[in-house]
N, C-alpha and C positions, 0 to 999 in steps of 0.2 A: 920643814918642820924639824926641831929641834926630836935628836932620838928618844931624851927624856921622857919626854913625852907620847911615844909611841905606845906602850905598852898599855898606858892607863886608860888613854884613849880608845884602843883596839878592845877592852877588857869593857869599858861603857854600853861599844855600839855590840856587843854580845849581850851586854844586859839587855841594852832595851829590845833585841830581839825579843830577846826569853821570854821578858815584859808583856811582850806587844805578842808573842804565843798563848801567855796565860789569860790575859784580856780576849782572847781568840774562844780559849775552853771556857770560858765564864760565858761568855752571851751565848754558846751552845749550851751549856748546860751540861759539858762533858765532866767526867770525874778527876779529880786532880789540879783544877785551876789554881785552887790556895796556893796550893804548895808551889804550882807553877810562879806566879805571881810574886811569892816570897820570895824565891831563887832568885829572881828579877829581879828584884828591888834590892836585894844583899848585895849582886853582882855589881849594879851601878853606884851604891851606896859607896862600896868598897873601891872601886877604879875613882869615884871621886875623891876619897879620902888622901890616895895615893896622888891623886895628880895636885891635890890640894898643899901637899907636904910637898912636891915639889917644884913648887912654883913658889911655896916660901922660901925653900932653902937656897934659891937660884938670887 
């Protein structure tokens, strides 16, 4: 794997953790899932963005 690519990738599979945390507090019922949820989805939005710009500039 190219090291370009390391970061963005490593920065995704931390989203989808966070994601896959927030979807966790939502079916309990626990407090804070939104917010958990949004983290998630910025996290992964954002490591896409990046690896998207670099796979163009390449």
């Amino acid at each position: 794997m190219d090291k370009n690519y390391k970061i963005p990738l490593i920065l995704f599979l931390i989203g989808m953790v966070i994601t896959i945390l927030g979807a966790l507090f939502k079916i309990m019922h626990w407090p804070g899932a939104s917010f958990i949820l949004i983290i998630g989805m910025f996290t992964e939005m954002s490591a896409l963005i990046v690896l998207i710009a670099r796979l163009l500039k390449n």
